[in-house]
C-alpha positions in Angstrom: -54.1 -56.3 95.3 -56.7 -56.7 98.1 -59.6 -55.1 96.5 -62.0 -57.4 94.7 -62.4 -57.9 91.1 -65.7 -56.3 91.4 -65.0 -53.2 93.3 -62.6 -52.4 90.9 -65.2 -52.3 88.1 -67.4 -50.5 89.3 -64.7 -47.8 90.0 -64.0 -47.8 86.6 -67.9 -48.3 85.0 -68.7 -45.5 87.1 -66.3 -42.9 85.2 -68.3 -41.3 82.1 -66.0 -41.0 79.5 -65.0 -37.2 79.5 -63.5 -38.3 82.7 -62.0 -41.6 81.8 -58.4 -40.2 81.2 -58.5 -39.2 85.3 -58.2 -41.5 88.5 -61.4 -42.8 90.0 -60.2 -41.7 93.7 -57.9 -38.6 94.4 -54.4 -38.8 95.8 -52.5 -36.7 98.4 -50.5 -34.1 97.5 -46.7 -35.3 97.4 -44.0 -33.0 97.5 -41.5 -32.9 94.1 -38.4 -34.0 94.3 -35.7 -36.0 92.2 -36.8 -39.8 92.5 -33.5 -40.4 90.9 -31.1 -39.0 94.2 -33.3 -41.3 96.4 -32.3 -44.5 95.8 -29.0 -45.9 96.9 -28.5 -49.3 94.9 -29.6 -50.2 91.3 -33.2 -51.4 91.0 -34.1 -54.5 88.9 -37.4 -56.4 88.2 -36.8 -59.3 89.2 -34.6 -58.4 91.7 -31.1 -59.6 92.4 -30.4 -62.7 92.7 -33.1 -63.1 90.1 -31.9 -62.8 86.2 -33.1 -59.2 86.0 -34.9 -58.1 82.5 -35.4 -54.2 83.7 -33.4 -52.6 85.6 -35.1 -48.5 87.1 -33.0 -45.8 85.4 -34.0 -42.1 86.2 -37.0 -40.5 86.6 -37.8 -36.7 84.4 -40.4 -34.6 86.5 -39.1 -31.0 85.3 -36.3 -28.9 83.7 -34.4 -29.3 87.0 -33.6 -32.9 86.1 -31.2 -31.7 83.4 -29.1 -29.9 85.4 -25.3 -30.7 86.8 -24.8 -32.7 89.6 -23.7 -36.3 90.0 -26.8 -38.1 89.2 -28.7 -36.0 86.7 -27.8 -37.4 82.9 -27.2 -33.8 81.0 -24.6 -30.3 81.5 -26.4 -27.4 81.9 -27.7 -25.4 84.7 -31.1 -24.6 85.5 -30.5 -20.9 87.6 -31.2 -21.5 91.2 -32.7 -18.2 91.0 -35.2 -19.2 88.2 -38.2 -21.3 89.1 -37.9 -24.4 87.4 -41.2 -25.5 85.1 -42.6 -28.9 86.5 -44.1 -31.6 84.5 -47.9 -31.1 85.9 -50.5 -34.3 84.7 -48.4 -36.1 82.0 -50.3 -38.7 80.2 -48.7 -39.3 76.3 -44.7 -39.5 75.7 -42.7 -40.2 73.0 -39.1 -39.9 71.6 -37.4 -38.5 68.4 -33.9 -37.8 67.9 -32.5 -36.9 71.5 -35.6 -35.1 72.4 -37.9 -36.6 74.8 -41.9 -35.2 74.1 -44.2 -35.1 77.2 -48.4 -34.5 76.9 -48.7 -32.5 79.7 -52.5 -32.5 80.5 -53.0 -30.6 83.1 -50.5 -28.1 81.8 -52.2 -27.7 78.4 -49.4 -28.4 75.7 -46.0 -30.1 75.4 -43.2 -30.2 77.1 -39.9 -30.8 75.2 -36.8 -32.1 77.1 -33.6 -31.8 74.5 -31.0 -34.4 75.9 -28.5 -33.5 72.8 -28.7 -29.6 73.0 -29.5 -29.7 77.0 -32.4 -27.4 77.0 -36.5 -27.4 77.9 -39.0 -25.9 76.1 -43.1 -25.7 76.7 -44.9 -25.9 73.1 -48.6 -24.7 73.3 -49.0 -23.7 70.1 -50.9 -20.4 68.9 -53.6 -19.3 66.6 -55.3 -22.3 64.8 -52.8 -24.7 65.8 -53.4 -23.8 69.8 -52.7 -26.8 72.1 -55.6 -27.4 74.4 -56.0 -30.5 76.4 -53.3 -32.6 75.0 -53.4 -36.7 75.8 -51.2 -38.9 73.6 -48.3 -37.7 70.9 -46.9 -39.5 68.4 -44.0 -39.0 66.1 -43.8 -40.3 62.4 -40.5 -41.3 60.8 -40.0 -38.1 59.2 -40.4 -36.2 62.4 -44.4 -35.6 61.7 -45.2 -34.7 65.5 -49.4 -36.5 66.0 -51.0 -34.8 68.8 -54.5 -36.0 70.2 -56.0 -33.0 71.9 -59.5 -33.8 73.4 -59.9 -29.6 74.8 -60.7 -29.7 70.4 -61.7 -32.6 69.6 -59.6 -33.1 67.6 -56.0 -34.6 65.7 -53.1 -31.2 65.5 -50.0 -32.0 63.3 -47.4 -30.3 63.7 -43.7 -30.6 61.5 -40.4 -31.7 62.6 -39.8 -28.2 63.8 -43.0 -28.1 65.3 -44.6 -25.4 63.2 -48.7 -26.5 62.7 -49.6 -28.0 59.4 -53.2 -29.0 60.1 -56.3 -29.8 62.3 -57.7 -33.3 61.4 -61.6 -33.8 62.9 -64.5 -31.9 62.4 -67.4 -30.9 65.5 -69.0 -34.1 66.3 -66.4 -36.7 64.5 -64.4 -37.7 67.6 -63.0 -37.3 71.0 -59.3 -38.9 70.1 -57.0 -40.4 72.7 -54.7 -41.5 70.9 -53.4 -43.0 67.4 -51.1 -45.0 65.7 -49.1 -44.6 62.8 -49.2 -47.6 60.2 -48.0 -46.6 56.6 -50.9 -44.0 55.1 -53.1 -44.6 57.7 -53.9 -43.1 61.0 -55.7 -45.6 63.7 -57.6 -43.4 65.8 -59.3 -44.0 69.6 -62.7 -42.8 69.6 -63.1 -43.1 73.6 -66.6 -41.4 73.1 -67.6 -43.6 70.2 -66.4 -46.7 71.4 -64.5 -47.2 67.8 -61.5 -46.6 65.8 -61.7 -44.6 63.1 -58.6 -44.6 60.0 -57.6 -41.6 58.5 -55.8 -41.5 55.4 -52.6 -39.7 56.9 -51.6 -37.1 54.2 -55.3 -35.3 54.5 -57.1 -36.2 57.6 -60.3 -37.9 55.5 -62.2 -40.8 56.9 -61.5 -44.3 55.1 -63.6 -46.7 57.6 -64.3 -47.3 61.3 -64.4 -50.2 62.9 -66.1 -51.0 66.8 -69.0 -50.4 68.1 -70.3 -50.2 71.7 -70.7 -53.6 73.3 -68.3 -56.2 74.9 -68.7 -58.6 72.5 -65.9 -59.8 69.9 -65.1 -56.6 67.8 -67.1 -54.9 70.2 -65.3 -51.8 72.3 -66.0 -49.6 75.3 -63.5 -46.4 76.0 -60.8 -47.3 74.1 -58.2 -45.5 75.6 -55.0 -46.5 73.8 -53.9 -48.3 70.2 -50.8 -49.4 69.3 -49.2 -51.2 66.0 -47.7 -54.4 66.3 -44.6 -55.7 64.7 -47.0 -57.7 62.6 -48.7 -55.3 61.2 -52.2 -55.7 63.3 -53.6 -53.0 65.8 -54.0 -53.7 69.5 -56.6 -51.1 70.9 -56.6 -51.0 75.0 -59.9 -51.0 76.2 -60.4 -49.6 79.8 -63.8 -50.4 80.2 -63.5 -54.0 79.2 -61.2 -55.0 80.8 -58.7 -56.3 78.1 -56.5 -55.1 75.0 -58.4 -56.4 71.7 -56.1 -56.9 68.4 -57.1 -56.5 65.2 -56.2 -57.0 61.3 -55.3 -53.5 59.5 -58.8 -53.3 57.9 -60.5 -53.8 61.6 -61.2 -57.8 62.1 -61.2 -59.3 65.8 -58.3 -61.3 65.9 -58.2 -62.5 69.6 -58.5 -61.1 72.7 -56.1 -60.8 75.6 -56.6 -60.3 79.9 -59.9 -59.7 81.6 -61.3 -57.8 84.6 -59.4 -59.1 88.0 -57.0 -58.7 91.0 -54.4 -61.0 89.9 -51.1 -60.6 87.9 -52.2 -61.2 84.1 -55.3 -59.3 84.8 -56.9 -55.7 84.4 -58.3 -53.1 86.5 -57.7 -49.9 85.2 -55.6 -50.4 82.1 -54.4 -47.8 79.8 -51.2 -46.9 77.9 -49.7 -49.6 75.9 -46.6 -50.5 73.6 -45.1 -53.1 71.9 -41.4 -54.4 70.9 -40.0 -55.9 67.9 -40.4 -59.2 69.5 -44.4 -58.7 69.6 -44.5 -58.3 73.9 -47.0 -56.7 74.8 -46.4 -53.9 77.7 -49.5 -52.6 79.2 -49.9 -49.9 82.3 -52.8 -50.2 84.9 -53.6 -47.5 86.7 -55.2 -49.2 89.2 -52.1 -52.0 90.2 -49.9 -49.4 89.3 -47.8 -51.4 87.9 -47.0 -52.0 84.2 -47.5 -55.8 83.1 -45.8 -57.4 79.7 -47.0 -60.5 77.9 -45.9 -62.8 75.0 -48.1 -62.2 72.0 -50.0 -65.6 73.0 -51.0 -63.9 76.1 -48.7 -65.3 78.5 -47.5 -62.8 81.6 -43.8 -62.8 81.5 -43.1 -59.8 84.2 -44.9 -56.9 86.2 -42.7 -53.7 87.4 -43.5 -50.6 89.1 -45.7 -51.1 92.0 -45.9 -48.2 94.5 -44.5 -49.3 98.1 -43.2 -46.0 99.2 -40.0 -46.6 97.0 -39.5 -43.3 94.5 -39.3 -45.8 91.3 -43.1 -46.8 92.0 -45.5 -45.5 89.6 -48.3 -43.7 90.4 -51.7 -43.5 87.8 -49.5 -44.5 85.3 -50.9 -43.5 81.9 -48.5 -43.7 78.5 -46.0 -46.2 78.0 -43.6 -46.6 75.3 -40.6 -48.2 74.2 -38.0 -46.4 72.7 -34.8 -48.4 70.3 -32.9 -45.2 69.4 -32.0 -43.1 72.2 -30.5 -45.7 74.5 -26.8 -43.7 75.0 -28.7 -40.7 76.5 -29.6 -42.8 79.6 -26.7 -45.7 79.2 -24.9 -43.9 82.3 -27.5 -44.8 84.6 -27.4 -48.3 83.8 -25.0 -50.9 85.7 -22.3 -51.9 84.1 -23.1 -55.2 83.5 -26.7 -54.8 82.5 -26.8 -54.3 78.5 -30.0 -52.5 77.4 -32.0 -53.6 74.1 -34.4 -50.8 74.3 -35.6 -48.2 76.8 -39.4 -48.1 78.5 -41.2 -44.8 79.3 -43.7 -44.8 81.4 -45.8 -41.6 82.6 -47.1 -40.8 85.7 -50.3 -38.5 86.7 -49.7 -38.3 90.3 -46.6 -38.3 92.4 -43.1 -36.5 92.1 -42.7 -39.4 89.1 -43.8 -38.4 86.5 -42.0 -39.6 83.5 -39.5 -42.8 84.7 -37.5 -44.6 82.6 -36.7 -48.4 82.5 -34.1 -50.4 80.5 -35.1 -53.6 79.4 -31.8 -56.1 78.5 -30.3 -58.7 80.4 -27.1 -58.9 82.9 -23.9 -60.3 81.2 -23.1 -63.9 82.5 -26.8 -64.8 83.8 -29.2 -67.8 83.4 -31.7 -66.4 81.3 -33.3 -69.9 80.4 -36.9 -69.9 78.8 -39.9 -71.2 80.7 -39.2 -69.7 83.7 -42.2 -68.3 86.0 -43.7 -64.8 85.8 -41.5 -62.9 87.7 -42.8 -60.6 91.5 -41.6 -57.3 91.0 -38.7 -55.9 93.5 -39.6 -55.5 97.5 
């Protein structure tokens, strides 16, 4: 990155928080298209003759990409005569059982890509369980679909046939990002509060909050997103700060991790984040474009995605996740000696990319010895 650590901060302090969700500068216009039919090899980070640990699989911008041809991963045909709906600001993503669920910003609701039964559906919701200004989704174990809508200020859950339950948040409570899940609790982003406030899950009612504005140690400023780590403890993303602060279930300041910069293991504009079994930590910047994963001590083990004109580079990406259970759908794309341990989604609010998706494994017969550098993405 050539810009300097403070011009990128005071991009970013100058965005008021009903605008923190957006870019800082705006982008051209760039024609849609199929990233996937552009590339002619396989695409791994590190590349080859590295030991690669992701390899580029496909990228989902609209129904098109489910239709038949020799690159698309699913068997039915969108009608040439129909217009095909397009994926228009995507910021939250998540997967249940073959179906891949996109927070479509800009479009106002959620657009449903069904891998198993091959078909696309646009969920907006009616009546008192309307979809406004949807940013992150998340999906319980029993197929309780989370939805963080900041057009109401409010949580909306919805069943595992999407059919509204509830509205959690009353006028004035919060403007939530996003949330994790963690047993009978709900850990929700506050971006206008600078806090997280827990919800008992079954009814929506406030147990505690924990944050306050500030820098300081248990401090935030626009948290943007949370996740739960394998360990139980919540890492909250904040995009202001600079950094991703952990936390114990009942909202202690563990540690802290990254600060502002230009430099791989840095932040300038940081936003979604996951986590995998192991405890890595994988966290987009919208700024690098690029998304960077760490050890749970901190430690940068790899950075993928940087836009240089390629169609796998991300643009403003926004959610990640990571995804154990729906690796077959995409297992086609993958080369044949690259084995895949879990899938990473990454959205996109700019560019024909909007949702791509990585495989993380390792390549059968390879050195993959520990204590090895931080890895360059590909060129």
């Amino acid at each position: 990155m050539k810009k300097s650590s403070h011009m990128l901060a005071g991009c970013i302090a100058a965005v008021a928080a009903a605008t923190m969700l957006a870019a800082c500068v705006s982008n051209p216009a760039q024609p849609e298209k199929n990233a996937a039919a552009d590339i002619s090899g396989p695409v791994f980070y590190p590349p080859l003759p590295n030991s690669p640990r992701i390899q580029y699989l496909t990228t989902i911008a609209s129904e098109r990409d489910l239709a038949v041809r020799k690159d698309s991963f699913a068997d039915f045909i969108v009608g040439e005569e129909k217009e095909a709906q397009r994926l228009t600001q995507p910021y939250g993503i998540a997967m249940y059982k073959g179906k891949l669920y996109v927070a479509d910003t800009g479009a106002g609701g959620l657009a449903i890509f069904d891998l198993a039964q091959q078909r696309f559906s646009f969920m907006t919701g009616s009546g008192a369980g309307r979809i406004k200004r949807p940013i992150n989704i998340r999906i319980d174990a029993d197929g309780t679909r989370y939805v963080t809508d900041t057009g109401r200020d409010q949580v909306l859950v919805y069943d595992r046939d999407d059919r509204f339950i509830k509205a959690f948040g009353v006028e004035g409570q919060f403007r939530p990002v996003d949330l994790a899940i963690a047993g009978d609790r709900l850990y929700v982003a506050d971006i206008v509060h600078h806090q997280i406030q827990v919800l008992e899950k079954s009814t929506g009612r406030l147990l505690f909050k924990f944050g306050k504005p500030g820098s300081g140690e248990g401090e935030l400023f626009h948290p943007t997103n949370v996740a739960l780590g394998p360990d139980g403890d919540i890492y909250v993303v904040e995009t202001s700060n600079f950094r991703v602060q952990r936390f114990t279930p009942e909202g202690n300041p563990v540690r802290t991790y990254g600060a502002v910069g230009s430099i791989p293991g840095s932040f300038a504009r940081p936003k979604g984040i996951a986590m995998d079994k192991a405890g890595r930590l994988l966290i987009g910047d919208a700024a690098f474009q690029n998304v960077q994963i760490f050890d749970n001590s901190g430690k940068l083990l790899l950075y993928f995605g940087q836009t240089d004109g390629r169609s796998d580079g991300l643009n403003l990406p926004a959610g990640v996740t990571v995804d154990y259970d729906n690796i077959a759908a995409f297992r086609r794309f993958a080369d044949l000696k690259f084995d895949i341990d879990y899938l990473i989604l990454v959205a996109s609010q700019f560019g024909p990319n909007k949702v791509d998706i990585f495989g993380f494994g390792k390549m059968k017969d390879m050195d993959y010895s520990e204590g090895k550098p931080a890895s360059k993405p590909a060129s």
